[in-house]
N, C-alpha and C positions, 0 to 999 in steps of 0.2 A: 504494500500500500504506500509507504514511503516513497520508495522508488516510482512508482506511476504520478505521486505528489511530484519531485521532483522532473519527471518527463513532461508535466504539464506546463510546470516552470520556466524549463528550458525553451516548451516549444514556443509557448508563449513569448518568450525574448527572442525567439524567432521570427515569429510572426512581424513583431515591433520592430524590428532591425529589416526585414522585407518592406515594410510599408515605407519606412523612412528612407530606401533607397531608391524607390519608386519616388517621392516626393523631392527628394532631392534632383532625380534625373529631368524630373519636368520644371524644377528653377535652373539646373544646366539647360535644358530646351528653351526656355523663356529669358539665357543671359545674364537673370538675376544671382546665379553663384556659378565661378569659376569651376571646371573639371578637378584641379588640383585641389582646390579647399573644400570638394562634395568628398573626392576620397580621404582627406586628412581629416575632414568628418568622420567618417562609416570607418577608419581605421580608428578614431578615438574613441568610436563610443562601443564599437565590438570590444576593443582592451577592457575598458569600463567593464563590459559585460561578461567576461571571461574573469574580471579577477574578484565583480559579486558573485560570480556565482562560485568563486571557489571558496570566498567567504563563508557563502551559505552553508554550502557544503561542510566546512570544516566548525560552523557551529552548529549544525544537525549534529551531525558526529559528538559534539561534545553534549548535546544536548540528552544526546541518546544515553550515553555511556556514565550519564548522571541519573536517569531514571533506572538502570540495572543497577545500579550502585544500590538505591535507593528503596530499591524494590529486593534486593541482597538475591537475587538472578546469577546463577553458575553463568562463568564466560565460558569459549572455547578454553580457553589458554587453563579457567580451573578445570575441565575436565582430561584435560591432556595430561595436567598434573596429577589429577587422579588415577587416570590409566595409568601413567606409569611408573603410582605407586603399588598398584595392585599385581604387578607384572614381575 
């Protein structure tokens, strides 16, 4: 469920990074913005958008790993150690 949260996320900032290239391309067509400052656009705000979503990503993750704590939830890493103490 997380992960499909997340894929909606992403497409989402797809969708908005699609539309805004299209919009951009009809103020190159209409003269109103140079070719060079539409791509030093759409290059700044995909970085933008590559390094929220790495953000996100890396406070889910902590988000996460605070509720197994929390809820005192065997990790893998305790069950490995279990295995192979039983071994």
């Amino acid at each position: 469920m997380l992960k499909d949260l997340l894929h909606v996320g992403i497409g989402s900032v797809m969708v908005v990074k699609e539309k805004m290239e299209e919009e951009l391309k009809v103020l190159q067509e209409k003269g109103k913005i140079s070719t060079t400052d539409a791509k030093s656009f759409i290059e700044s705000i995909s970085k933008k958008g590559e390094e929220e979503d790495a953000r996100v990503k890396a406070k889910i993750k902590e988000m996460l790993k605070e509720v197994i704590d929390e809820l005192g939830l065997a990790t893998k890493k305790d069950l490995e150690e279990l295995l192979s103490k039983r071994s």
